[in-house]
N, C-alpha and C positions, 0 to 999 in steps of 0.2 A: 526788705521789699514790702511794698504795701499791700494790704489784707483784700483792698478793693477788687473785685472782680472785674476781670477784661473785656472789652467788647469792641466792637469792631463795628464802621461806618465806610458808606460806601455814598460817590455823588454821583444824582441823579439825572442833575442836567437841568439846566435854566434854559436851553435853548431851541425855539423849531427843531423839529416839530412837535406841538403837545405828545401825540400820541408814541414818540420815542422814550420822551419823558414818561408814561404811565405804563409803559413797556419793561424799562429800568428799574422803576417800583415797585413793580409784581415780580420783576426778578430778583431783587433785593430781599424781598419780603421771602418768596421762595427756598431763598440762599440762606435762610434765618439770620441775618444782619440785623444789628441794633441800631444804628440809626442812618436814616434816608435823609443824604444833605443838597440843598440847592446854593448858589451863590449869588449875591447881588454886584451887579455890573450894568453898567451904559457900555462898557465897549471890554473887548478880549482883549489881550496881549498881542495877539499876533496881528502886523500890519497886513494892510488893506494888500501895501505893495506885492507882499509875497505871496500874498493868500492863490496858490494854482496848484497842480496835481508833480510841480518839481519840489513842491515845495514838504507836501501830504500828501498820500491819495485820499485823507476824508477833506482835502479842501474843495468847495466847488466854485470853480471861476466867476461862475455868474452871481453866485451868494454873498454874503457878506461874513466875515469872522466876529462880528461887532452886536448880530441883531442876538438878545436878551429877552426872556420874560421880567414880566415886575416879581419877585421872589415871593410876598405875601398874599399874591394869588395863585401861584402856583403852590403853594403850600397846603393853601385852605381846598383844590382841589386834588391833592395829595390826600387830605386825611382819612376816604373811605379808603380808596386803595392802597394804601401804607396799615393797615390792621395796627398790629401793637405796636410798628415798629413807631419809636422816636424819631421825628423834624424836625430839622435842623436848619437855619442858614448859615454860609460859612465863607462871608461877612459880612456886615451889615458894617454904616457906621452913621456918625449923629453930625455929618454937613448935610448931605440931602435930606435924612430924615431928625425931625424933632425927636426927644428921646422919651416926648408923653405920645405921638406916635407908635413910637418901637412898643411903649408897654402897653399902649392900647394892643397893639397889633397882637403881640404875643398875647395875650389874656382874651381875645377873641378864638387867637386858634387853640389856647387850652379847652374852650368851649368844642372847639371840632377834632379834637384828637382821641387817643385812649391813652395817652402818654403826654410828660410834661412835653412842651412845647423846647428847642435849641434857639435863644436868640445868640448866634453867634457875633461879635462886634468888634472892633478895632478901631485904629484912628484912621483910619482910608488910606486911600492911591490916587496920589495925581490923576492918573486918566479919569476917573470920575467926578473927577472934581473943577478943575482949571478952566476946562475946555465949556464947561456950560457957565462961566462968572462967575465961581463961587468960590472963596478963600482957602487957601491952605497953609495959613501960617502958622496958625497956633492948633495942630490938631490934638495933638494928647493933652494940651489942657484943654480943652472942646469936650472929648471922651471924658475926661475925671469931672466935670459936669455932669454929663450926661448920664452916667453911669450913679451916681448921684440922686437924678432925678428920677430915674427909671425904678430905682430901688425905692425914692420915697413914692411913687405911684404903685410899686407893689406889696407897700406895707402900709399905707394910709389910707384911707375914705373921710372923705369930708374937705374944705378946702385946705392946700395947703399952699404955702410959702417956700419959695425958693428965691436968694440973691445970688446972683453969680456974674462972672465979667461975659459968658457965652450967654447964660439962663437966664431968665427971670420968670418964677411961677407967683402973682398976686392972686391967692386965694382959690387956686386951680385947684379943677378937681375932676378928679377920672374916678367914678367909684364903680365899674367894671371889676367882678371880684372873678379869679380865676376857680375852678373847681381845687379843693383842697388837698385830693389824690394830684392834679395838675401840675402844680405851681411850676409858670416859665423858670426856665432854668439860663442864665446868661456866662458864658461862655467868653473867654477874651483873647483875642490875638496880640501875644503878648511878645518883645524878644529882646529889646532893651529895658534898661535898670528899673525908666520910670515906670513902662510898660507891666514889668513885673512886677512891681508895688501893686498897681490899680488890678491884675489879676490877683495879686492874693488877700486884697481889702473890699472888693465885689464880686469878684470870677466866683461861681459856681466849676467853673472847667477852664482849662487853657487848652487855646487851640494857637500854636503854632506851625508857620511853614516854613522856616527857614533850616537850613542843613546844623545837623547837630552832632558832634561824638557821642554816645553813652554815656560819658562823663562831663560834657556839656549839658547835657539833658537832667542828668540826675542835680546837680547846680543851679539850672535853674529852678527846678521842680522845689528844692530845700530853700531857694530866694523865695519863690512865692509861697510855700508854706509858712518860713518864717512871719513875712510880713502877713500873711493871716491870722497868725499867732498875738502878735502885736496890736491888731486889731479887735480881737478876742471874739476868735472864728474858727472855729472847726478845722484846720488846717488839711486834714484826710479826708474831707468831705470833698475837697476840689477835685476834680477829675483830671486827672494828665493826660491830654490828647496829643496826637502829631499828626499832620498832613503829610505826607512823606511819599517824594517824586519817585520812581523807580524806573530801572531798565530791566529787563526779563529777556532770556532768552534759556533754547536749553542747554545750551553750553556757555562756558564762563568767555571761551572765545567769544561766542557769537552775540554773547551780549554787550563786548566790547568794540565789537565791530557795527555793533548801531550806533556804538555814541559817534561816529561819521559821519552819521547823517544830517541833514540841512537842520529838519526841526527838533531833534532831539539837542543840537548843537546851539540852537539859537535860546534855549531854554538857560543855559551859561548868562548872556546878555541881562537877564532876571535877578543874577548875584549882585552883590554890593563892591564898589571899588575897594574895598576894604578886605573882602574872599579874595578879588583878582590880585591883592599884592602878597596874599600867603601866599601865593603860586610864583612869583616874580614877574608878575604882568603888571600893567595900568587897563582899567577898565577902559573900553574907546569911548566913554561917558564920564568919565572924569574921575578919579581917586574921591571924592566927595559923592561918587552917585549910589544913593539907596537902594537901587537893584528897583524889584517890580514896583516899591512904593513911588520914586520919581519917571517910571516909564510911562511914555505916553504917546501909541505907536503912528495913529496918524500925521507925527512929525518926522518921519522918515520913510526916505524912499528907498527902493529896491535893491541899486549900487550899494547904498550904505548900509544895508543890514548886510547885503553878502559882504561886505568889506570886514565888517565888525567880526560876522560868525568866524571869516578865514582866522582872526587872531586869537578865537576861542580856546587856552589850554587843556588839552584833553583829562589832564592831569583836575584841574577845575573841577570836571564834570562826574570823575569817578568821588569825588568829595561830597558835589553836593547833590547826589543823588543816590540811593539805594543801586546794586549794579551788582547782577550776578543769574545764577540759577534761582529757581524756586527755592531747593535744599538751601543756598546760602545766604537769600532771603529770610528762610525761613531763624537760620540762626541769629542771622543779624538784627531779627523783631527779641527775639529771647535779651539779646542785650540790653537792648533796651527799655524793653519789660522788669530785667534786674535793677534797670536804672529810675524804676517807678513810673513807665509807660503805661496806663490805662487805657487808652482808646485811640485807635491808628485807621486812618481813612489814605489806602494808597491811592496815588495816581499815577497808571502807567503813562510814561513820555513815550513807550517804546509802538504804542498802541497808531502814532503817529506816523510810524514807518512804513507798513503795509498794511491790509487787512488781514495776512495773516500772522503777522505781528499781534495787532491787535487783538484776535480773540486770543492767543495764547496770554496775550499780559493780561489782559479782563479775567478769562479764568483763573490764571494760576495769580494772582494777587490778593481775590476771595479766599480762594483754594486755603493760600498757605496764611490770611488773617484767621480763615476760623480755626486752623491746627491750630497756631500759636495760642489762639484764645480757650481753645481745649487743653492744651499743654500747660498754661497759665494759670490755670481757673482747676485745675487738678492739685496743682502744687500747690495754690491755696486752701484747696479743700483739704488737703491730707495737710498742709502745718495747722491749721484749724483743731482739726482731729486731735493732733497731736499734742497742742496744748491745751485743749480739752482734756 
């Protein structure tokens, strides 16, 4: 198990209204959470179609699921009220923005923080991408550019040189130097092979959200140390993060009797054709569909997502989500942990059901991240001890 100490991240919200947003932060802060994460999106997952009170009670009919802050202003007005904790976004990626952007960006909020700055990144989601002309064909080789560039902007001053088939930098130069306690920290949404290479040749942390066994987890974590290794990188320096969906209730019945419901259900649609055939389904998106990476919701209407959700395997959903009590939460983070889990930001699905759903999954998801990271972070300290 690794030596690194556990911490825990909770998201704050990119969305109307600000002052929800800065409400969540002081709570966070509150809660002693280590880092306060926002996300970058033009549009949400969930269609325009469904968006009413059959669908959530937090939908509102007249509003939109789609409207978004820009992430690097709400960041930069995060940093008084976020005190020590770490900023995070959780994802950014290098189609909409350039990637001497991203490290301009990050290295302006090292200037406003009291903590290194999270530039979380990945190779994007169709819905932000397609829908405004902009290409999605080559994005992981896009990101191993970028990620490239962003690194030599964080270790150069003066001009530099870049060739690449995405890049070209002729004698650029950002010489923006971050504070030296600071230094952004880039983080990568990582889940296939090549993915995992470019987290353990630039990732500072892996942040993934895709459903994982323990022994999935701990496999990828040993791919991308390896190839850090190979690189001749610190391989334990990377942080092992997870996103990780859940349902909550307080009984193990009752938690299985949300996954019934419309939104929690429709969150299945999110998997890859590739989960729906371990179950013996076909995805209604095709055996080839990447789950949330090719989803792109204002292409369908109402009929057809209830069509889709009816074929959702329940079976599916206890897979790719966390699904239990707090208590069986609480063990199934420990697994995880054994399997080199550093840093876990939940999100309850279940919070989507009622509002009183929703405050019990808000709570008890903090709740049981800070036990596990005091559970954690003890048995490090006493093996420490010990071999001392």
């Amino acid at each position: 198990m690794s030596q690194r100490k556990f911490t825990i991240g909770m998201t704050v919200g990119t969305q109307p209204p600000l002052k929800r947003i800065y409400t969540m932060t002081r709570l966070a802060r509150a809660l002693r959470v280590d880092v306060a994460w926002t996300i970058d999106h033009f549009l949400g997952f969930f269609p325009q179609a469904v968006w009413d009170k059959e669908f959530s009670w937090m939908a509102d009919p007249n509003g939109s699921p789609h409207a978004y802050f820009e992430w690097q202003t709400v960041l930069g007005n995060l940093a008084k009220p976020a005190g020590s904790m770490q900023l995070g976004v959780g994802v950014t990626e290098s189609i909409r923005r350039h990637p001497v952007v991203l490290a301009q960006a990050a290295m302006t909020l090292a200037h406003m923080t009291k903590r290194p700055p999270i530039i979380g990144i990945g190779a994007g989601e169709r819905e932000n991408i397609e829908p405004y002309g902009l290409a999605f064909d080559t994005p992981v080789g896009r990101l191993e550019e970028a990620l490239q560039v962003i690194r030599l902007m964080f270790d150069s001053q003066g001009p530099v040189d870049f060739s690449g088939e995405h890049f070209t930098l002729d004698r650029g130069v950002l010489d923006l130097r971050a504070p030296s306690d600071r230094r952004p920290e880039l983080w990568i949404a990582a889940h296939g092979p090549r993915m995992l290479r470019l987290a353990g040749q630039y990732g500072d942390g892996w942040y993934p959200t895709f459903p994982m066994t323990p022994s999935e987890y701990e496999s990828k974590i040993e791919t991308i140390r390896s190839h850090a290794g190979k690189a001749g990188r610190d391989a334990d320096a990377i942080v092992a993060g997870w996103q990780a969906f859940v349902v909550l209730a307080r009984t193990e019945r009752a938690a299985h009797t949300l996954l019934s419901h419309k939104a929690v259900r429709f969150t299945a649609l999110l998997g890859t054709g590739e989960q729906w055939k371990e179950f013996g389904a076909s995805h209604p998106l095709g055996d080839d569909f990447r789950g949330m990476v090719d989803f792109v919701p204002q292409r369908y209407g109402r009929a057809e997502i209830d069509a889709m959700i009816a074929k959702v395997p329940t079976d599916l959903l206890l897979d790719a989500m966390l699904v239990g009590t707090p208590k069986q939460l609480r063990a199934k983070l420990h697994d995880y942990a054994d399997a080199g889990l550093r840093h876990i930001v939940l999100q309850p699905v279940s919070a989507m059901v009622s509002k009183g759903d929703a405050v019990f999954s808000l709570r008890h998801s903090i709740s049981v991240s800070r036990k596990v990271r005091r559970d954690v972070n003890r048995r490090i300290g006493s093996t420490t001890t010990e071999t001392a």
